[in-house]
VOGU-3710 file (C-alpha; in Angstrom, 3 decimals, decimal comma):
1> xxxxxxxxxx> 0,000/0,000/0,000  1,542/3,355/-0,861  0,779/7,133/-0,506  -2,718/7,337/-1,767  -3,036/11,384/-2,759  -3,452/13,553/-6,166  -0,422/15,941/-6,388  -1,508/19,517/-6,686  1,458/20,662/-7,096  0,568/23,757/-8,338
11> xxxxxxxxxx> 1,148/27,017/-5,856  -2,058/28,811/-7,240  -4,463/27,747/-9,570  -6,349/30,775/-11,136  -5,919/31,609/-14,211  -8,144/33,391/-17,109  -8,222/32,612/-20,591  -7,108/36,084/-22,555  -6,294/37,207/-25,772  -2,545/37,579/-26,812
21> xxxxxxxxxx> -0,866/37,635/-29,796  2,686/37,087/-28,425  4,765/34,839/-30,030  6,917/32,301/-28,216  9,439/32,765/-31,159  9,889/36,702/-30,350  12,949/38,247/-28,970  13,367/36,666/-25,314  12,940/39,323/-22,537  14,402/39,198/-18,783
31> xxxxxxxxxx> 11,816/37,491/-16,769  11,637/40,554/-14,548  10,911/42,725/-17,985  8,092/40,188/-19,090  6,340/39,913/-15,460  6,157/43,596/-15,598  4,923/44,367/-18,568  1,898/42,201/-18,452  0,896/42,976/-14,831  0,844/46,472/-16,191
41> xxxxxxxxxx> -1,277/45,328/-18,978  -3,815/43,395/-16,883  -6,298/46,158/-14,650  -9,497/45,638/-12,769  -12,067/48,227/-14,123  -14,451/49,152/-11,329  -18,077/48,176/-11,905  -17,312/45,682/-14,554  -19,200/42,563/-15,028  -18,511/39,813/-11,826
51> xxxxxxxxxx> -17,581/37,311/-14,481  -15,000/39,730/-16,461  -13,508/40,931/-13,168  -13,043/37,765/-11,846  -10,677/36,655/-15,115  -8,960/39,576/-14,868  -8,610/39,705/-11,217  -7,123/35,496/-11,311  -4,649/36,736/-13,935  -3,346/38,800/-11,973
61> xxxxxxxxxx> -2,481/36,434/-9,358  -1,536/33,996/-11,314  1,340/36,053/-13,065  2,813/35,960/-9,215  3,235/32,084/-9,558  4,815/31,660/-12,838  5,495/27,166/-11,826  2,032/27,293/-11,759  1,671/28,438/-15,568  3,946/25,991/-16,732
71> xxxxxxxxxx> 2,194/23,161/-14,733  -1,571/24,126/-15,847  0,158/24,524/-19,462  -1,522/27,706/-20,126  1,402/29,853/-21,141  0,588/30,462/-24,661  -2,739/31,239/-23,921  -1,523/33,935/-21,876  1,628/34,850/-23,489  3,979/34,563/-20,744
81> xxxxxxxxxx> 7,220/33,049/-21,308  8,053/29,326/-18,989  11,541/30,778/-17,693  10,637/32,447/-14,923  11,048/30,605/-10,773  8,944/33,090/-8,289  11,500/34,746/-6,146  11,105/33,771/-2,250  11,777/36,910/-1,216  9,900/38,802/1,838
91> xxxxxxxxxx> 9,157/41,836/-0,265  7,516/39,689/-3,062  5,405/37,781/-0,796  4,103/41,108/0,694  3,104/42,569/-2,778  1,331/39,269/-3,245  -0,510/39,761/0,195  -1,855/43,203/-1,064  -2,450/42,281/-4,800  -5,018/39,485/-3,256
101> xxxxxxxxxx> -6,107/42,001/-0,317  -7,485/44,796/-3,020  -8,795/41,826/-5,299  -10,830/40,695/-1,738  -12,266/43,911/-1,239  -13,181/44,506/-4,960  -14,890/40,601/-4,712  -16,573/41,739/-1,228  -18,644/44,516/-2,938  -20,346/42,806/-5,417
111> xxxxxxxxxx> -23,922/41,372/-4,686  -23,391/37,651/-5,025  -27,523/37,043/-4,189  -28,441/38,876/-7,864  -25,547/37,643/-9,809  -26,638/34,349/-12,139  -25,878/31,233/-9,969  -23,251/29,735/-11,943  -21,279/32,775/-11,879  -21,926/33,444/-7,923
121> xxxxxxxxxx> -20,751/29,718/-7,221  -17,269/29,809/-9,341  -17,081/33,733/-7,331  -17,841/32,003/-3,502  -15,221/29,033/-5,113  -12,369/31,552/-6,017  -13,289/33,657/-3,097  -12,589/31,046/-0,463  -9,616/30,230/-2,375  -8,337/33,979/-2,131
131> xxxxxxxxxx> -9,111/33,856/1,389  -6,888/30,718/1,783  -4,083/31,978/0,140  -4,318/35,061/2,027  -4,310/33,250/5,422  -1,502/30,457/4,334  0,610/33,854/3,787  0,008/34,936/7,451  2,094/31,518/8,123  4,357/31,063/5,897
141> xxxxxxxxxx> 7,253/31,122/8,458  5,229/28,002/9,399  6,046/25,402/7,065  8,682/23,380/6,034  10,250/23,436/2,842  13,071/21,119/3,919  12,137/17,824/4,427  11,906/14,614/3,712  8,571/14,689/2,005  6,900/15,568/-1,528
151> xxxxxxxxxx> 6,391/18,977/-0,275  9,726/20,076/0,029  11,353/22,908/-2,201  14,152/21,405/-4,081  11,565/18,397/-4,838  9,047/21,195/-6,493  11,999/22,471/-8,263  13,067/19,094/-9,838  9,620/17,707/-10,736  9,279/21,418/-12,362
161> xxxxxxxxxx> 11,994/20,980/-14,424  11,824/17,244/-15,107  8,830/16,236/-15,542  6,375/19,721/-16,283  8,539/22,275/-17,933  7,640/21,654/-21,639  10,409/20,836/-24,200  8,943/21,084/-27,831  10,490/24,143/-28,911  14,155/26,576/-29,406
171> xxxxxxxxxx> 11,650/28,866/-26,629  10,898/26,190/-24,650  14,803/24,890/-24,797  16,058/28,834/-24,114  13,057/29,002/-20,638  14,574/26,257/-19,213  17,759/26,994/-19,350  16,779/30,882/-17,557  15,258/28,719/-15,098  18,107/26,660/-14,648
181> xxxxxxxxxx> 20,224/29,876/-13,515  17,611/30,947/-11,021  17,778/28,008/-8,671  20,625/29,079/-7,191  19,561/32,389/-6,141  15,978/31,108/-5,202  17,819/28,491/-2,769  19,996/31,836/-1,615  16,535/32,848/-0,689  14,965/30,235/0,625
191> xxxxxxxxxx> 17,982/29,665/3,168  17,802/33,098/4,054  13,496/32,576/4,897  14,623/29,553/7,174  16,269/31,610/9,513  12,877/33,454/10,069  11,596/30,046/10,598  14,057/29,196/13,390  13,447/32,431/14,872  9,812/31,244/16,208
201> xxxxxxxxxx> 10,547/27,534/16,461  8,913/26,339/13,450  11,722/23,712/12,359  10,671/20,210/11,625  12,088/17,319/14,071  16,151/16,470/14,501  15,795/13,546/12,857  13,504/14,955/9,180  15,893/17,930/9,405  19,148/15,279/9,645
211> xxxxxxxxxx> 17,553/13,361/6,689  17,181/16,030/4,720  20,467/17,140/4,743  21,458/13,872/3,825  19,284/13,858/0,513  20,612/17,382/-0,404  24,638/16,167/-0,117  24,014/12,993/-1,848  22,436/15,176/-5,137  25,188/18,121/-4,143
221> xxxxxxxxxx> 28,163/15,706/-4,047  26,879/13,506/-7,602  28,422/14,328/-11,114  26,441/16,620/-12,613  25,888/14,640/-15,518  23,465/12,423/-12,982  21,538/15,360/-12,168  17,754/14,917/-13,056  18,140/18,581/-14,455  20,828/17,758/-16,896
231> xxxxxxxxxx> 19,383/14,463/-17,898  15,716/15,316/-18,538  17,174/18,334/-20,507  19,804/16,275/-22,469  17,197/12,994/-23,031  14,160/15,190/-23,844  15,984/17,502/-25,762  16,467/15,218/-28,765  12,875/14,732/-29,726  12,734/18,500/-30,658
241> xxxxxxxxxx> 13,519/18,119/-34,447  13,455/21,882/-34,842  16,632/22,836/-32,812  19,411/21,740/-35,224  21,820/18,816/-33,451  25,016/21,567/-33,069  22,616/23,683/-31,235  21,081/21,236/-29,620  24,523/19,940/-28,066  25,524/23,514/-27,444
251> xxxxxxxxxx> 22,856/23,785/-24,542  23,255/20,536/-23,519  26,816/21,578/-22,674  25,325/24,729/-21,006  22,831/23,099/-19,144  25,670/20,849/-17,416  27,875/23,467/-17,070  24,829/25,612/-15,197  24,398/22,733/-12,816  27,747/21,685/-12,287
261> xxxxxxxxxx> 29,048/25,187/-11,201  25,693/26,704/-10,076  22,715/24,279/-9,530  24,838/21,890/-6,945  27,003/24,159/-5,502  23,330/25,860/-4,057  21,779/22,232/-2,854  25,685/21,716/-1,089  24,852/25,313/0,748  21,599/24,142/1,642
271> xxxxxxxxxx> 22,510/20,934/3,083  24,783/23,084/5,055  22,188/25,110/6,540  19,911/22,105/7,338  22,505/20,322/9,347  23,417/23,987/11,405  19,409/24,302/11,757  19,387/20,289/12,632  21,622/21,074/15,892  19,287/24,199/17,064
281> xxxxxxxxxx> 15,871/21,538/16,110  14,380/19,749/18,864  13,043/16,384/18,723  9,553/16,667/19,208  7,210/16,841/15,956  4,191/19,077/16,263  3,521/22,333/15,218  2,184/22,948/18,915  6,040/24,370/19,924  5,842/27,253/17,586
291> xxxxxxxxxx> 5,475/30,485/18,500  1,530/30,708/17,174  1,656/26,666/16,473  -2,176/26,088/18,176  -3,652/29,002/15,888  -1,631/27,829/12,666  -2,630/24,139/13,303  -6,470/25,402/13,601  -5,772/27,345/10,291  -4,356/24,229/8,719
301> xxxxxxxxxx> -7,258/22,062/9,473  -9,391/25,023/8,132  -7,829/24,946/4,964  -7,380/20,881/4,075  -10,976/20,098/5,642  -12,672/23,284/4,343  -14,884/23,006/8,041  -14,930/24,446/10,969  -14,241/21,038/13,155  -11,401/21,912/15,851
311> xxxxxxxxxx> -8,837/18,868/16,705  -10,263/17,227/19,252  -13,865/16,704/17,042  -11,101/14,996/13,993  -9,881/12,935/16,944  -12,970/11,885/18,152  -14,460/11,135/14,791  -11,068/9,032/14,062  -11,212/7,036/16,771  -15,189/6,028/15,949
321> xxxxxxxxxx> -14,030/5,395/12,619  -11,088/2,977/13,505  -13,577/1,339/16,013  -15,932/0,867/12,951  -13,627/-0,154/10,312  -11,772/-3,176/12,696  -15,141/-4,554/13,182  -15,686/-5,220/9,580  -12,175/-6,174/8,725  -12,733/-8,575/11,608
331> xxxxxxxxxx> -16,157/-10,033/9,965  -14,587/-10,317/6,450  -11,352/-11,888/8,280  -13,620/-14,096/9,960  -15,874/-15,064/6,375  -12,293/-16,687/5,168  -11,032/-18,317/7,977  -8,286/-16,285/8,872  -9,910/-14,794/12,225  -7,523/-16,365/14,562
341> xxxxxxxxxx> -4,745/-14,600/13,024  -3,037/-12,652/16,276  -3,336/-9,157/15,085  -3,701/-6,297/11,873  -0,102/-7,158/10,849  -0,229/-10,627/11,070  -3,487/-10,731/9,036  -2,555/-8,161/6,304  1,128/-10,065/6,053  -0,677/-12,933/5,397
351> xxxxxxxxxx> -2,512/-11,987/3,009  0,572/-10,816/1,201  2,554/-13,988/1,382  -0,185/-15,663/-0,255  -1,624/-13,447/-3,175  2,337/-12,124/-3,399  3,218/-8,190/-4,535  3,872/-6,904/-7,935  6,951/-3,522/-8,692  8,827/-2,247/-11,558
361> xxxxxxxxxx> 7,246/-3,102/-14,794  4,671/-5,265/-13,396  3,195/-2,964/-11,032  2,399/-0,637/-14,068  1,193/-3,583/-16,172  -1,336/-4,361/-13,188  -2,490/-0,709/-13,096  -2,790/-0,565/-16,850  -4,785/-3,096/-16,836  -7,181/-2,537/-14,147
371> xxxxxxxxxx> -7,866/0,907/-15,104  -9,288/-0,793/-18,135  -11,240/-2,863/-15,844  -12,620/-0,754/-13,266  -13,547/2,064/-16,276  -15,827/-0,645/-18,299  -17,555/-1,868/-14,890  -18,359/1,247/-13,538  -20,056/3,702/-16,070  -23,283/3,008/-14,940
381> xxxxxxxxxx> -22,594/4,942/-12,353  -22,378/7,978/-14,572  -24,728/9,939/-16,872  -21,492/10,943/-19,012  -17,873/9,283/-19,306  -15,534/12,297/-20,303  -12,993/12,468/-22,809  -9,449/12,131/-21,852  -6,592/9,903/-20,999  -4,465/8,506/-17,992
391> xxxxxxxxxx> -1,639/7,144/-18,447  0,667/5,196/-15,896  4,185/6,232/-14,948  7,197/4,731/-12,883  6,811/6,876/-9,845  9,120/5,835/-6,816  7,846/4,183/-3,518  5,302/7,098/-3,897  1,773/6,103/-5,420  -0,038/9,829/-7,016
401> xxxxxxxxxx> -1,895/11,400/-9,965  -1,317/14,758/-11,741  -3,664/15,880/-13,715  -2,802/16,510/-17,803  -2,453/20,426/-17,844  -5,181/22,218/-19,649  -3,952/22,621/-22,791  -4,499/18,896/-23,229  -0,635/18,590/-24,495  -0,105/15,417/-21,785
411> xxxxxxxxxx> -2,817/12,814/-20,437  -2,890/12,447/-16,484  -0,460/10,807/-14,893  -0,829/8,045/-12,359  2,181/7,335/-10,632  2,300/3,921/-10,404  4,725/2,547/-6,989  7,490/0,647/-8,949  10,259/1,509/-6,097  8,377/-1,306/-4,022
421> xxxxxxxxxx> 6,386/-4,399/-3,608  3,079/-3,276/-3,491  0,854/-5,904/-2,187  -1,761/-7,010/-5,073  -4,486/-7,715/-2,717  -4,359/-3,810/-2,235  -3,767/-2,457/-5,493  -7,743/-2,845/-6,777  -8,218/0,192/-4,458  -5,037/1,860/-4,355
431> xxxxxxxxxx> -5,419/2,052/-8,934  -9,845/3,386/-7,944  -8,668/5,802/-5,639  -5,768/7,252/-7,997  -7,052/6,832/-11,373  -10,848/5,376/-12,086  -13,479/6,564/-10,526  -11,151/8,249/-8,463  -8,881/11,480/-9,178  -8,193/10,476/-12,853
441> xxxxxxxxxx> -12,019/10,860/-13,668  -12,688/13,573/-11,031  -10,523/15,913/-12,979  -11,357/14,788/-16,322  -14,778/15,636/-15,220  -13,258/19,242/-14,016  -11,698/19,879/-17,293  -14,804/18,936/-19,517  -16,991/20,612/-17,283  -18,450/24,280/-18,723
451> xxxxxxxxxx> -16,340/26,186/-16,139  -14,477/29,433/-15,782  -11,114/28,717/-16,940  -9,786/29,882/-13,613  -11,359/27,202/-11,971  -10,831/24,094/-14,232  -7,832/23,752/-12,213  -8,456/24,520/-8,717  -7,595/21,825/-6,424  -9,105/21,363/-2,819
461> xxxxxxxxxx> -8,153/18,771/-1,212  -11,412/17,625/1,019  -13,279/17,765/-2,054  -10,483/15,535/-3,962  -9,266/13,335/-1,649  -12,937/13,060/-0,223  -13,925/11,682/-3,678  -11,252/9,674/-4,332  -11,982/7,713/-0,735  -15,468/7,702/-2,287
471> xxxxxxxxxx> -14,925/5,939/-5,079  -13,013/3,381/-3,525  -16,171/2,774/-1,502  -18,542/3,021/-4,463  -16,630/0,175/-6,016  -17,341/-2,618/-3,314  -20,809/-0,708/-3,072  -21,280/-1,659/-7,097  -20,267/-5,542/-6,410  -16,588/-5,229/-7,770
481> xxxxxxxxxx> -15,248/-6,628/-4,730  -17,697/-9,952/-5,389  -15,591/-12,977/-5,389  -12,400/-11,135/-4,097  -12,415/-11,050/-0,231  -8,930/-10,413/0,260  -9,120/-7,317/-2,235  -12,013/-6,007/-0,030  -9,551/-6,604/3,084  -7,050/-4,685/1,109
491> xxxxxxxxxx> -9,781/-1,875/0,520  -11,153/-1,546/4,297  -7,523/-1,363/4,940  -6,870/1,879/3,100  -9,693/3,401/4,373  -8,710/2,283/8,321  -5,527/4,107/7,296  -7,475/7,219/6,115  -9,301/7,049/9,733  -6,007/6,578/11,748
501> xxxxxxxxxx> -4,479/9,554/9,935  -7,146/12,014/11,826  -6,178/10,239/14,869  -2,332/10,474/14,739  -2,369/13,691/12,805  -4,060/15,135/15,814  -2,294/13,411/17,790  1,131/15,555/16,922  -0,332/18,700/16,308  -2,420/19,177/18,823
511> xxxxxxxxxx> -2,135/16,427/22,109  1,831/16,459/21,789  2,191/12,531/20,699  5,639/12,005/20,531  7,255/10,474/17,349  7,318/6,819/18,412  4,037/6,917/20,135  2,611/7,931/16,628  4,059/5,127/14,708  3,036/2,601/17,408
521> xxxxxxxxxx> -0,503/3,472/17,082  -0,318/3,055/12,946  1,264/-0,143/13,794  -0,698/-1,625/16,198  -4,111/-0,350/14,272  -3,352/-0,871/10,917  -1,108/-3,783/9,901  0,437/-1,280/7,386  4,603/-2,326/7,478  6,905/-0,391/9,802
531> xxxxxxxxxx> 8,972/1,114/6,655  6,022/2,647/5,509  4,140/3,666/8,442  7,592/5,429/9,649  7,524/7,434/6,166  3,618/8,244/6,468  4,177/9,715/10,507  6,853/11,653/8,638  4,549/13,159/6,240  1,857/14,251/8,896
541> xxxxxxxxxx> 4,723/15,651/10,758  6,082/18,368/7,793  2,266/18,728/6,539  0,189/19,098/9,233  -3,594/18,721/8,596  -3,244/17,598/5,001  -3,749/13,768/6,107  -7,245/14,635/7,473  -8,836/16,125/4,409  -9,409/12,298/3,039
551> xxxxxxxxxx> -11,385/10,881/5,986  -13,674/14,304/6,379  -14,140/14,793/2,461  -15,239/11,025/2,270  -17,733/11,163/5,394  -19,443/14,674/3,815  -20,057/13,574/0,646  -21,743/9,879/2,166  -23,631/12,347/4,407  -24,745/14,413/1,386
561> xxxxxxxxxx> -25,665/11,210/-0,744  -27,804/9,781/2,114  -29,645/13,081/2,450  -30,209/12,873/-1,196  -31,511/9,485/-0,659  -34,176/10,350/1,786  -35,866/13,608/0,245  -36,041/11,775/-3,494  -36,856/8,379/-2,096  -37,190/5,926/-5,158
571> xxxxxxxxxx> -36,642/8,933/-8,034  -32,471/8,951/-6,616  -30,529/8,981/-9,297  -26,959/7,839/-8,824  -25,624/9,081/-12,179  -27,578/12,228/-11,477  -25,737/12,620/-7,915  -22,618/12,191/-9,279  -23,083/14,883/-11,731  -24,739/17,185/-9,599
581> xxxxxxxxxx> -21,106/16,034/-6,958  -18,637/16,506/-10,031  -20,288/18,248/-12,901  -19,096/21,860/-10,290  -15,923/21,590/-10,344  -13,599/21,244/-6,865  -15,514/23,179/-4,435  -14,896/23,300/-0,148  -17,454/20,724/1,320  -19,452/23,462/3,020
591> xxxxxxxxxx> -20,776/24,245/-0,738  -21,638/20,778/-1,166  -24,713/21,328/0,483  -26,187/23,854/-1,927  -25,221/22,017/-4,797  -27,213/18,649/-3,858  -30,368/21,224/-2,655  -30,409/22,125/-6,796  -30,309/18,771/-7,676  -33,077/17,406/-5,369
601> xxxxx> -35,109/20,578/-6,057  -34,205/19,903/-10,036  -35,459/16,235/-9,040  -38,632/17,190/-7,559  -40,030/19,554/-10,047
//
């Protein structure tokens, strides 16, 4: 069992569709030139249509995340070069506070009660999501961007490069390469923003911090011609007929040259700085020992359960879970036999040994293949099947999904986990949860949906994850589990794990669980193996909150199907519920509400 979780990697994701004529073939400018020239060309004209001024007010932020453009693949459609990295700077995060500040008090004035519905939901969508990113400011001394985790800078920076930044063009060739020579001064900045950090305790653990340093040294002290941004360069570099093969090896050269004397010397300086901060970092784990650590951890659980629910409700509402979920992995134990197994692990290890594990190769065979499956046997469950493709990738131990960016120039991508032996009893769920009917269709229903354009996007993560724990639910709901007990253990198991994750993640932040009291509880209640549950209490630790968005999103969207149930008795339309869940776009579960009211009103009439 791996990592379960859609990657939105993105920093900010609004973004309007506008006209431009600019050519990605013109005369490069300085990325500082090109940012400033279109923010002076984009302006908010007061008393202009809600609909107009919201494009024009999410282009505006937008420009301040240029990643972002690259990763939604809207830069043509904007006209913005890809060779720009956001500068980490104080200064430029406070002119981002106050761009989204005036855009929040130009939002607050319109009447959303008399605008048309459609446009009044994508304005309450993109206004909570202002309002986020306006609050995750207020801590952004807070998190951790060294670690051992997905979220960590110099991670962002190298799936950026390696996997997102497009290569099909001299322009495309000529961005990367200005990229490539800001890393080093973005990783100037970034060590300079971790000394704010240390000033108000917000370091992660000794032993993350350690870690990380490790990671850095090991990339730092490699030959630059291993360096994932030399050889994505170099390897995707020759499919671009149009850049002549002298040219071609004359920024190869460049590239290395870039990282050998700029790229690693700045991830060598940053291990440095992570062991100095590693001596200063104490060993417990939760955010509860910064300065401010109670309010940000409230804030945190604000933002990844869009609710108001305060720690110790997620704890309580874990622990009833757990409770729940061990009784029925007991009965279904029980139904084969195997209930006088001594314990989760015991069971679960079982069950390996005898159905066996597939990696590498295989593992992305199996996924390819049940993808297939699962997409034929569920479409009933849907009015509409929308266009698009997902296709499955070597990931690492990791198991995720990124979504194809909007200009349709890549499919999704599930990251299969070929760095392991993933247990085939679990990966039924772990492929419905990632790709079909989970995230993959999600946000292929997102992108085909008539939306703004600043929304298609937008990822939340209750709403995400809370569908993609869904869908593995609506799968043994629909009978695909029939005949396949141990795949249905493997199923209740992921969700248990989704229930233990409020407990734990609570646990840290909020009741002051030590590190090893975190990872016995996984242990004892899960059966999940002690590598893995070691990595996943890491994860909680240097994202705080994220791990409960799954568990909430899943429990709102049951509550919302069962309400739907009762008012329309036998006229309940699944396919119609679905729609009515997906056909909106990502929006915070407190919407959710509103949107099933239209569609049992729309049922009724």
């Amino acid at each position: 069992m791996r990592q379960c979780a859609v990657l939105w990697v993105v920093l900010c994701l609004s973004l309007a569709l506008v006209s431009c004529n600019a050519s990605r073939e013109e005369v490069s400018r300085t990325p500082s030139e090109e940012t400033a020239r279109l923010t002076q060309d984009v302006h908010v004209q007061p008393g202009q249509p809600l609909d107009d001024f919201l494009n024009d007010a999410s282009l505006q932020v937008v420009l301040r995340f240029p990643a972002t453009i690259t990763q939604l693949g809207i830069s043509n459609w904007i006209g913005v070069r890809d060779d720009t990295l956001a500068p980490l700077t104080r200064a430029y995060e406070l002119d981002t506070i106050a761009l989204i500040e005036s855009l929040l008090a130009q939002l607050y004035q319109y009447d959303l009660e008399r605008a048309d519905p459609p446009v009044a939901l994508s304005a309450r969508v993109y206004g909570w999501y202002l309002e986020d990113l306006l609050e995750s400011h207020r801590f952004s001394d807070h998190t951790y961007p060294v670690n051992t985790h997905l979220s960590n800078y110099t991670g962002f920076l190298e799936r950026l490069m390696g996997r997102y930044h497009p290569l099909q063009t001299l322009a495309n060739a000529e961005d990367y390469l200005s990229r490539l020579e800001q890393i080093e001064p973005r990783i100037d900045e970034l060590i300079d923003r971790l000394d704010d950090s240390a000033a108000i305790g917000a370091l992660p653990p000794v032993f993350i911090l350690a870690k990380a340093a490790d990671e850095l040294r090991r990339v730092a002290d490699a030959p630059a011609r291993d360096s994932i941004y030399y050889t994505s360069f170099r390897d995707r570099l020759r499919d671009v007929a149009i850049i002549p093969p002298d040219r071609q090896q004359d920024m190869v050269d460049t590239a290395r040259s870039i990282v050998e004397t700029s790229v690693l010397p700045a991830y060598k300086q940053l291990a440095i700085k992570a062991e100095e901060l590693a001596t200063q970092s104490p060993p417990e784990a939760g955010v509860w020992r910064h300065e401010g650590g109670d309010e940000y951890y409230a804030y945190r659980l604000r933002k990844y359960t869009t609710t108001d629910l305060t720690a110790q409700e997620i704890h309580e509402i874990g622990l009833q879970e757990v409770a729940r979920i061990q009784k029925e992995i007991d009965e279904v134990a029980a139904g084969l036999g195997l209930d006088h197994i001594d314990g989760y692990a015991a069971l679960f290890e079982h069950l390996t040994e005898t159905y066996g594990t597939a990696s590498g190769e295989e593992a992305i065979v199996r996924c390819e293949t049940l993808i297939s499956e699962v997409s034929e046997r569920v479409r009933s469950a849907f009015s509409r099947w929308p266009a698009g493709q997902i296709e499955v990738v070597g990931g690492n131990t990791h198991a995720f999904f990124v979504p194809g960016p909007l200009d349709g120039s890549r499919p999704g991508l599930f990251y299969a986990p070929v760095g392991r032996n993933e247990p085939i009893h679990s990966l039924y769920t772990l492929v419905c949860h990632e790709a079909i009917p989970g995230h993959g269709l999600q946000t292929l229903f997102a992108q085909s949906a008539n939306l703004p354009t600043y929304r298609a996007g937008l990822g939340i993560s209750a709403y995400a994850e809370g569908w993609a724990l869904y869908a593995e639910r609506l799968v043994w709901e629909m009978g695909l589990y029939q005949g396949n007990p141990a795949g249905n253990l493997g199923r209740l198991q992921a969700e248990l794990w989704r229930a233990v994750r409020l407990v734990v993640d609570t646990g840290i932040h909020a009741f002051q669980w030590s590190y090893d009291r975190a990872v016995s509880y996984m242990l004892e209640n899960t059966g999940i193996d002690e590598p893995l549950v070691r990595q996943e209490v890491e994860r909680y630790i240097v994202a705080p909150g994220q791990a409960c968005a799954y568990k909430i999103g899943m429990i709102e969207m049951l509550r919302q199907r069962q309400r739907a149930r009762e008012a329309l008795g036998d006229t309940f339309s699944l396919p119609a519920f679905h729609d009515a869940i997906l056909g909106n776009g990502d929006v915070p579960l407190y919407m959710l509400e509103g949107l099933v009211d239209t569609y049992i009103d729309a049922s009724t009439q």
